[in-house]
N, C-alpha and C positions, 0 to 999 in steps of 0.2 A: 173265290167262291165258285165260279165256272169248275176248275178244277175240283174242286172238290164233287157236281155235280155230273161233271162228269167221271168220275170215280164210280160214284154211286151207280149210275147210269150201265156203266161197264159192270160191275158187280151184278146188278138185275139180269144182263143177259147170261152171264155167267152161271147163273144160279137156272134162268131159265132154262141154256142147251142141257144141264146137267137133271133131266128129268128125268124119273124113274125107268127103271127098264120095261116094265109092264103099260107104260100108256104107252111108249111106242111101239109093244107090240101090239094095242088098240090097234093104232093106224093102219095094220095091214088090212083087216078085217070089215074098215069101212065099206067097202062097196059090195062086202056078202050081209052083212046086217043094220038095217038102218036103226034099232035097237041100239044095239053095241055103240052105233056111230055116233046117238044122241049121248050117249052115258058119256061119250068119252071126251064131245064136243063139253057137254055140261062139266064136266071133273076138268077140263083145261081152264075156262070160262072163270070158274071159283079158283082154283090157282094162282091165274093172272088178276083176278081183283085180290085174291088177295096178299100176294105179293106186290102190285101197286099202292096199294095200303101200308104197307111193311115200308114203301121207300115213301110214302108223302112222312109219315112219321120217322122216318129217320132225317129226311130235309126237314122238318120242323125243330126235331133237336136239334141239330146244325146253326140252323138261323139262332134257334136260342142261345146257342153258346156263343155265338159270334155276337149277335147285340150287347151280351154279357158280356164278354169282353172288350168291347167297344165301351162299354160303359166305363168302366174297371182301368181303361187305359187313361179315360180322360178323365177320372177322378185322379189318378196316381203319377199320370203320363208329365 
């Protein structure tokens, strides 16, 4: 189960470094527009929740299949 979370773990930042080409070019422009800076702090913000979201519900399938199958074993096992 560790392993698996940490798979998962690994995949999130994966997914994270691999962010659009246009927010990073946001970050140059933070310190000429506090504008720009909030939009781009807020569009990161909503990303990361909701990509945190995307893994609580993928560890939720997880466990689900896992107790399933844990059940499954010791019915048949």
């Amino acid at each position: 189960m560790k392993r698996i979370a940490a798979l998962l773990l690994l995949a999130l930042v994966i997914i994270a470094a691999s962010l659009p080409a246009y927010a990073r070019k946001e970050n140059k422009s933070i310190g000429e527009n506090s504008k720009e800076a909030r939009r781009a702090s807020k569009q990161y913000q909503k990303y990361a929740k909701k990509q945190a979201k995307r893994q609580q519900k993928a560890m939720k399938k997880y466990q689900k299949a896992q107790r399933k199958a844990a059940r499954h074993q010791q019915r048949h096992g």
